[in-house]
N, C-alpha and C positions, 0 to 999 in steps of 0.2 A: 563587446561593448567598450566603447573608448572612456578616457578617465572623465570628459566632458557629460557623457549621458550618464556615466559610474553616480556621479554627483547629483544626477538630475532626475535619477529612477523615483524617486519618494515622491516626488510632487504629481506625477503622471499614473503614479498608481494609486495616489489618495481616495479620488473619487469613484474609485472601483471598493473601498475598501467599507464598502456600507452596507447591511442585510437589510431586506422591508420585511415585512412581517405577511405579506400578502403571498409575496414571491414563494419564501420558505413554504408556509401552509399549502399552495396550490403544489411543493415539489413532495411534501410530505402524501398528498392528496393522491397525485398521480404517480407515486411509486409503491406505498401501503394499498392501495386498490386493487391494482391487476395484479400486485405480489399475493394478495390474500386470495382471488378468484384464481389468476393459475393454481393456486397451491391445492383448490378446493375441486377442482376444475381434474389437475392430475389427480387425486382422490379417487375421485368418479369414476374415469377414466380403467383405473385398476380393475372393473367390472368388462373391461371393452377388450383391452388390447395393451398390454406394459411396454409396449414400443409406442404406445399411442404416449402413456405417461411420461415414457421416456425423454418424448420432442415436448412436452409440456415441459418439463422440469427442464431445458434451457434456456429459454426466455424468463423461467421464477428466476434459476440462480443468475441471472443476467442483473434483474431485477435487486437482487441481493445484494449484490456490490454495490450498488446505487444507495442502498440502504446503507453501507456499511460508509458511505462518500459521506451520506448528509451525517451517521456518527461521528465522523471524522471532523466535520467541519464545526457540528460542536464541540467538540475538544478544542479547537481553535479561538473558540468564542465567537465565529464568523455566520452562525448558522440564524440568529436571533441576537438580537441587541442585550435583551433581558437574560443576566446570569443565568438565574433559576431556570428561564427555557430552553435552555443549551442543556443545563444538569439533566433537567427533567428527560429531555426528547433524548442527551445521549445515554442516559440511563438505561431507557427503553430500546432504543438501536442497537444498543449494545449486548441487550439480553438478544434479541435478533439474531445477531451475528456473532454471538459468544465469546462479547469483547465486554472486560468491566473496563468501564468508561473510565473513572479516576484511575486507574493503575497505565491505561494506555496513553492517555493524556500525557501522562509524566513522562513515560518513555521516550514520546511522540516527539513533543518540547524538547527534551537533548539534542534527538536525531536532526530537527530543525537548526539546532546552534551549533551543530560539530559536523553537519552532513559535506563531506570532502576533506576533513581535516586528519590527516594519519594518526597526530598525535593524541584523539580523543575517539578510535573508534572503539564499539562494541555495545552500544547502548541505542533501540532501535532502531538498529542496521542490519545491512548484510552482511555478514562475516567475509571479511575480505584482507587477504594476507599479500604483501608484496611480495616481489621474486625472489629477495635477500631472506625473508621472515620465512618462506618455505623451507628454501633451502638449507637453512640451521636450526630448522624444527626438527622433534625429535621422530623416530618413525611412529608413534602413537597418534602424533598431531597432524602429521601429512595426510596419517590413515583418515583420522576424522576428517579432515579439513576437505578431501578428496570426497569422502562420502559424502559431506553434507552440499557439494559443488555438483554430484550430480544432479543432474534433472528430472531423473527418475522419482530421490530423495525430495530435493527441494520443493517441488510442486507438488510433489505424490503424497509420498508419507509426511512431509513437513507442515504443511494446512492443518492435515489433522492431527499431530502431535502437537502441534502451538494450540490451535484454538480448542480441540476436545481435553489438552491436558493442560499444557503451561500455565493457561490464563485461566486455570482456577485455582491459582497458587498466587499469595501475594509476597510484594518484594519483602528482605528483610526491614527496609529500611522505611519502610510504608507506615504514614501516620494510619491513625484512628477512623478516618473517614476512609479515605483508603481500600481500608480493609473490609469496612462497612458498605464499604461499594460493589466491593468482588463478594462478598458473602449475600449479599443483594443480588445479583445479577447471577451466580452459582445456584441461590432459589430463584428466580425467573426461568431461567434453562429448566430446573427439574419439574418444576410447575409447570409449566407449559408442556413439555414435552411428551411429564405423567399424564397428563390432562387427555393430550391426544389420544398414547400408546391406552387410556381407558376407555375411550370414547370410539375408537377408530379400527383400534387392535395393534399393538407392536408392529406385526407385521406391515401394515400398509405405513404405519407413522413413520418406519425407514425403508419401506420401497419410496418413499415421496421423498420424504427426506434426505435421505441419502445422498442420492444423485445433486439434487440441491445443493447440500453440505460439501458432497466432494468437488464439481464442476465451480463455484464461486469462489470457493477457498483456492486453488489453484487456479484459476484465474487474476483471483486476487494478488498472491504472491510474485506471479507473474510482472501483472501489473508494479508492484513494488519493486521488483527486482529490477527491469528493463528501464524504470525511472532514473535511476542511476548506475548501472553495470552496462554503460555505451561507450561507442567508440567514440572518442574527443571527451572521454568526459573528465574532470576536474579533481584530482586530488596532490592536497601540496601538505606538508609539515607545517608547525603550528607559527612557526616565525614568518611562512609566507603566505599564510592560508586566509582570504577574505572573503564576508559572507558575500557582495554581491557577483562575486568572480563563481562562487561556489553555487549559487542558486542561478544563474546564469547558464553558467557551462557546466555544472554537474549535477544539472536536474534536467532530464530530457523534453521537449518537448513531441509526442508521441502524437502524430499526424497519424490518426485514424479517422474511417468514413462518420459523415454525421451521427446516423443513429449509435455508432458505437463509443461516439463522444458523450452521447444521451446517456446510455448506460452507464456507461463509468464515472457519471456526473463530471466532465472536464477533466479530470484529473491526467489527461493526457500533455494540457497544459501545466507540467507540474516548475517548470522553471519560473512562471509567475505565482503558483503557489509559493513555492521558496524564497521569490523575493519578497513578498506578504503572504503571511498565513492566512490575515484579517480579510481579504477577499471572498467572498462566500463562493462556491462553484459554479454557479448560474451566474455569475459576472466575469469568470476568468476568459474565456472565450472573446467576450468583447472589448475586455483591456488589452487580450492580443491585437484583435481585428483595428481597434483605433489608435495603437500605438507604433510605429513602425520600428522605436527604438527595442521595443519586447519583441521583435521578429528576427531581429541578429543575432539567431542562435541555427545552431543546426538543429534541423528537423531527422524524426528517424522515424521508419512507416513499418506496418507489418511485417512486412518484407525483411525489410533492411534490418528490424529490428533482433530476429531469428539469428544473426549471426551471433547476440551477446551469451548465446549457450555456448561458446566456444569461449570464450572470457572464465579464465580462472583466478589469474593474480596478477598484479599491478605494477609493474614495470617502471621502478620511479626513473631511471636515466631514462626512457623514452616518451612516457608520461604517457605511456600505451598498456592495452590490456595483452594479455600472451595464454594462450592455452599451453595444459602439461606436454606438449609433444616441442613447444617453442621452447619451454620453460628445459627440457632438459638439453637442446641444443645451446641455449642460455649458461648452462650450466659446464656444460663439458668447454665450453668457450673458456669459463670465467679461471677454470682450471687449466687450459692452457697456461695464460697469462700470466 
């Protein structure tokens, strides 16, 4: 994006930057619907054939993430004009998706104002160390740093240690509502969940669940992760770090087929996400489509997108990503030298 369109993004994204109250309700409508009959649906199903429940439960957790898009956009404020319908709807989405909604918001909000900037990472982000910061980490840290960079980890056991464990702990620094939020959303989960495991029996409440829980959560992370760990993507130091250079070029946008843009509610346009938050999902799509200056980015497809499993740490002299196998030829170079 040159410095002429740099200057001229705000104006061209205004009118995208509006929620109706019609739009929301019909996206509320047709994702809580077939979320709630698949779910009742694989239920049933557990009488027939668990392989039958099985193909049920990936169109729900498909569904889930969709759920977890419109949470997200209330945190934003973009989801409904009305304060209180944002609190209310992410309140509830977020018992869904076993996110308290005021605790994630805050996080969310840094991650938006520091996302590419070296000098403010670690607040929600992906932990991500350059080739200098590995290499004089101590071996405790390369250990972790390595484990938590696999993919086995990251998507496998990481979904469900964040969302079954972290996020029912609130930060130190968290006001009173806050807290009152996650202790709210801690009782929605158990309520809910007791509700079933009485109603249903433990057993079917996580053969259904389960699958759900693990297939969306890992998918989800996914999603997050490939948003920004691309190749060409964006990170500078804090003297040279600028938000539209960074939601530009270090927020992906993620060319997947239609229906799969459906499901993840847009969120594959995430570099117009990052340049407004304030655009509700259901508009990002067509702020790409009628702006050509939002299309001057690279694109990255399922495909292509597979190689950022090989991205471990951040390469500032070549402003490239390097997996450990580069990273120690990296290394034995630098000792040369």
């Amino acid at each position: 994006m040159s410095h002429e369109n740099q200057v001229g993004w705000r104006k061209i994204i205004a009118p995208f930057e509006k929620s109706y109250v019609s739009r929301s309700v019909w996206q509320l409508v047709n994702t809580l619907v077939p979320f709630f009959l698949l779910w009742y649906l694989a239920y049933l199903s557990l009488s027939v054939s668990y392989w039958l429940t099985l193909a049920l439960t990936v169109p729900a957790a498909g569904l889930l993430i969709r759920i977890f898009i419109i949470f997200h956009d209330c945190c934003h404020k973009s989801f409904f004009r009305s304060k209180a319908a944002n609190e209310i709807v992410g309140t509830i989405t977020g018992i869904m998706t076993s996110v308290p909604f005021r605790q994630w918001r805050n996080s969310h909000s840094i991650h938006h104002a520091t996302s590419g900037n070296l000098d403010k990472r670690g607040t929600g982000d992906i932990w991500t160390l350059t080739a200098e910061e590995y290499l004089s980490s101590s071996w405790l840290r390369k250990t972790g740093y390595r484990l938590y960079r696999n993919p086995f980890i990251m998507f496998g056991l990481g979904p469900t240690f964040v969302f079954l464990f972290l996020y029912r702990f609130n930060r130190r620094q968290a006001g009173w509502k806050e807290r009152m939020n996650t202790y709210l959303t801690n009782f929605g989960i158990a309520a809910i969940a007791g509700s079933l495991c009485m109603t249903l029996g433990w057993q079917a409440f996580l053969l259904v669940q389960g699958p759900i829980f693990l297939l969306s959560g890992a998918a989800g992370f996914w999603l997050f992760y490939v948003q920004h760990q691309f190749e060409d993507t964006y990170y500078e130091q804090e003297e040279n770090w600028d938000y539209v250079k960074a939601a530009m070029h270090g927020s992906s946008f993620y060319k997947l087929p239609k229906f799969l843009h459906w499901i993840t509610g847009n969120i594959g346009f995430h570099h117009i996400h990052h340049l407004s938050p304030r655009v509700p999902n259901y508009f990002l799509e067509e702020a790409h489509r009628h702006n050509p200056m939002l299309q001057e980015v690279r694109s990255i497809t399922l495909w292509s997108s597979l190689r950022s499993l090989r991205f471990r740490v951040w390469n500032e002299a070549t402003k490239s990503f390097m997996g450990f196998r580069e990273l120690r030829r990296f290394a034995a170079e630098r000792v040369k030298v």
